[in-house]
N, C-alpha and C positions, 0 to 999 in steps of 0.2 A: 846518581843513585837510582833515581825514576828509568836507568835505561837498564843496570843491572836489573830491578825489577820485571821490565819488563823481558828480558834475556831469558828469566829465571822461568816467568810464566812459562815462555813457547819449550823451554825444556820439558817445565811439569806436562805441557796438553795432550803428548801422548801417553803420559803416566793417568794423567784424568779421563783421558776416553776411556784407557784398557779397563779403567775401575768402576765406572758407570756400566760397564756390557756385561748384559746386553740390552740396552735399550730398545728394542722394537723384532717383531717374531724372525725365527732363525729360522732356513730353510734345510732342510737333511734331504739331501739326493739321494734317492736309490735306484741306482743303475739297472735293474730288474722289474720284471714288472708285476703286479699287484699278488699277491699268492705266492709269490715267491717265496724263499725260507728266507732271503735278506729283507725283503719287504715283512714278513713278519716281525724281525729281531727289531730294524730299524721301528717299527708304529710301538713297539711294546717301549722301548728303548724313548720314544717320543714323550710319551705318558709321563716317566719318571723325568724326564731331564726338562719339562714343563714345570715340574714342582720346583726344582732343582734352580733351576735357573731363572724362575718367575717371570719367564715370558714360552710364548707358543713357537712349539717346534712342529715345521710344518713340513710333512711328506710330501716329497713331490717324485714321482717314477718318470725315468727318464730311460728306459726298454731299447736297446738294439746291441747287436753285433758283440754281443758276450760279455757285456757289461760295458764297453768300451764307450757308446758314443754318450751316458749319463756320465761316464767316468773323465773323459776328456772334459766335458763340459764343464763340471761340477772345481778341475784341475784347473780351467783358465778363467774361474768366474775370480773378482773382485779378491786378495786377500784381507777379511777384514772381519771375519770372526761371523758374517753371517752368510755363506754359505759353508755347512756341511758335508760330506757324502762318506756312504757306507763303502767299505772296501774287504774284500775277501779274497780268498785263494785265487779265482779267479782273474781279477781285475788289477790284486797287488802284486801276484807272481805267475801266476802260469800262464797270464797272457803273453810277456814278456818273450816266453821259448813260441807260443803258436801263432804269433803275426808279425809279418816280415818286417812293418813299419807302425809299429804302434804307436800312435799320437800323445802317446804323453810316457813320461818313465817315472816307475813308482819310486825310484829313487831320488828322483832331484824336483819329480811338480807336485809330490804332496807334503804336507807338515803334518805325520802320523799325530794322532791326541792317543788312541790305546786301544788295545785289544778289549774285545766287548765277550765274545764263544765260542765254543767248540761244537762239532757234535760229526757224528759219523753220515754217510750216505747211505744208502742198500738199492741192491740190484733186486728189479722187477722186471717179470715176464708179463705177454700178453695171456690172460686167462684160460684160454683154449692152445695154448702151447702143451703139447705133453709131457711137460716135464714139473718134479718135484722139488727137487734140491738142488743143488750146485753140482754135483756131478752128472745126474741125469741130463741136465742141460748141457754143460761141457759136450756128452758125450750126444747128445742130436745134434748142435752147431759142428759138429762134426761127422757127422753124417749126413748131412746139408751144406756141404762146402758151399761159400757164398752166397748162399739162400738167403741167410738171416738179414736184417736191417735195424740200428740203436737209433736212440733218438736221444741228443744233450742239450740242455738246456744252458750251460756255459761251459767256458773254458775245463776247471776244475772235475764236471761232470764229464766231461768229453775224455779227458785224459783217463779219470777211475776206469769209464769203459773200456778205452783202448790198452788198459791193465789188464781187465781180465781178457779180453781178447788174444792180448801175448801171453797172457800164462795160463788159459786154456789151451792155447796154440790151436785156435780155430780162426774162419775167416766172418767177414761180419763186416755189413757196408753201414757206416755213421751219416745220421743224417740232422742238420742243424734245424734249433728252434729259439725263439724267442727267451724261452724259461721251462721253465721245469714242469709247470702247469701245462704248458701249450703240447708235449712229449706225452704229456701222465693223457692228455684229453687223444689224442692219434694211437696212444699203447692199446688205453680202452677199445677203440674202436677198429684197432687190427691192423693200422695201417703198416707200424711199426713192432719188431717181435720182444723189444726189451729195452731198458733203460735204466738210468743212475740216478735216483731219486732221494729230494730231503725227507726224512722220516714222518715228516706233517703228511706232506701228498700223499709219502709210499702207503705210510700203515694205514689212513684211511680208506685210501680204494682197496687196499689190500684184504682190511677186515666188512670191506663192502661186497667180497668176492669179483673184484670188477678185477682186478690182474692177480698172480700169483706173488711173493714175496720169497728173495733166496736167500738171502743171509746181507750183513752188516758189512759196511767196507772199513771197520776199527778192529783191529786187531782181539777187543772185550766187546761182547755183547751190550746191545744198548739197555739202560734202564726201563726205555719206554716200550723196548720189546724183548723181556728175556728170553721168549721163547723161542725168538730169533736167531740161527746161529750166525758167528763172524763168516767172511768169506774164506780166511784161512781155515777155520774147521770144517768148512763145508767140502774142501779139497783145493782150492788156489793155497795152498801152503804160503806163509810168509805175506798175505796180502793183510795191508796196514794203511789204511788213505785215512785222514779224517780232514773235515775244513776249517776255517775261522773267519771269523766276521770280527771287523773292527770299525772306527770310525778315524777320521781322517778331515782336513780343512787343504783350502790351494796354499803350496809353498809360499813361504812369506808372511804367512800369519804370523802376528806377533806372540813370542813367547807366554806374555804371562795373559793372553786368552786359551792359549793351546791349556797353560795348565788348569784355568778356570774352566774348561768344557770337561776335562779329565779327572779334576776333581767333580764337577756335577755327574761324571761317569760313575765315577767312584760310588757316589752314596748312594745311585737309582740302583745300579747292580747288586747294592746289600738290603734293598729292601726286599724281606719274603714274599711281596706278591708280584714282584720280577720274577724271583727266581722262581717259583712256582710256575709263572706263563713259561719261563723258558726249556724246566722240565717237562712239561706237558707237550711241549714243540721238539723232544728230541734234545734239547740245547742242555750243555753245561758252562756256567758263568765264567771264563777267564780274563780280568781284568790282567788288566798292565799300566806300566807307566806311559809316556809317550818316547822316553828313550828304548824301553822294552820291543816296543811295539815294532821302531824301526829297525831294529836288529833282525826282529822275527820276519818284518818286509823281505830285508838283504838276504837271510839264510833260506827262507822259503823260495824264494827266487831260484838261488842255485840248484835246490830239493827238486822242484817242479822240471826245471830245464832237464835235469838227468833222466827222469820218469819221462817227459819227451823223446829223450833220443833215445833210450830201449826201448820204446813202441815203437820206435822206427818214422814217426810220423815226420809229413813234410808242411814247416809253415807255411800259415795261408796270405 
């Protein structure tokens, strides 16, 4: 009898772990670094899922190579419900098509928990560009064959530009950065003639006069800039990108943490002064399940690879 019992224990213990967690602070990796539009989502997203979960959710930026080397890291750390990392367009799919050997597959090293936002991009010129709108520009990159120079700050941002680039059908040399911030701080200063920017950085500098702003990369104008047209109505007919931010644990986490983080997702995303930071950032709240989220992984993948090869572009 006393050996049944004790059988029965070592079955409950990992029923008793999963139900105690989280006992001691959880770390959220963000592959990006500080200013980012993932590192915002991620520290507002922190706030809530510290109430939520009654322990501290601790941001850690872990910055290179298009989200990759916080994302690998974050993929082969412990599965075991304390470490986290954010996951986006970038990192969950379109890196997938833009490097020849990518150190982890968003298919099989991570355990999706759920989709967190949306929100569109917009292209910005350097200030002293003589151009106004989207056509205007269109038509100097073209009368500047090769002249011009982009700057992306990830995966996701590299592909939007290398969009409009094919559907202006002008030439235009891409040049890699760290993030978004690092691009937005080189546009200012001229080094680089344009870029693909989250709407925090873009509208800021923009209403700073520090760069020009040309339209939206969603198909609808954003809320946080009506004034803004989309890039389709600006003259790239048909142009439609928006991104998503999710969160994500290393494959192998056990199921009923995956659903305990995604229920604590749940109820920080419907408090009003979430979504308020997230409207004021550009951002629209898209929750999901964690089966949702991996379907969005799979489909987004194929999405991204296709916008890859009509750019024509060659993995690196």
């Amino acid at each position: 009898m006393l050996r049944h019992f004790a059988t029965a224990l070592l079955c409950m213990a990992p029923l008793l772990a999963n139900a105690a967690y989280p006992d001691k602070p959880v770390r959220l990796i963000v592959p990006f670094p500080p200013g980012s539009i993932t590192d915002v989502v991620a520290r507002s997203l922190a706030q809530g899922l510290n109430q939520e979960l009654k322990q501290s959710i601790v941001v850690e930026n872990r910055a290179g190579a298009n989200g990759i080397v916080g994302t690998g890291s974050a993929a082969r750390s412990e599965a075991d419900g304390y470490t986290l990392f954010m996951v986006g367009v970038s990192t969950g799919a379109s890196n997938v098509s833009a490097f020849r050997s990518l150190p982890y597959d968003p298919r099989k090293d991570f355990a999706p928990i759920g989709l967190v936002a949306e929100a569109p991009f917009m292209l910005v010129t350097r200030a002293d560009l003589p151009v106004k709108d989207v056509q205007s520009f269109v038509k100097y990159a073209k009368a500047h064959p090769g002249k011009l120079s982009y700057g992306y700050g990830s995966g996701s941002a590299q592909l939007c530009a290398a969009q409009v680039v094919a559907m202006g059908d002008f030439q235009a040399t891409p040049v890699a950065y760290r993030g978004v911030p690092q691009a937005m701080t080189d546009l200012m200063g001229g080094t680089i003639d344009f870029t693909i920017a989250d709407m925090v950085n873009g509208m800021q500098q923009s209403r700073a006069g520090r760069v020009t702003a040309l339209g939206v990369t969603s198909k609808a104008r954003s809320p946080l800039a009506p004034e803004l047209p989309s890039l389709s109505e600006g003259g790239l007919t048909g142009y439609d990108l928006t991104v998503w931010f999710g969160m994500a644990a290393p494959a192998g986490t056990p199921d009923a943490i995956v659903q305990r983080v995604n229920e604590a997702l749940k109820h920080a995303l419907n408090e009003p002064a979430l979504r308020e930071q997230f409207t004021s950032n550009g951002l629209a709240v898209r929750y999901s399940s964690a089966q949702e989220f991996k379907r969005v992984i799979d489909t987004e993948i194929d999405k991204w690879g296709k916008i890859f090869a009509d750019a024509n572009m060659t993995p690196q």
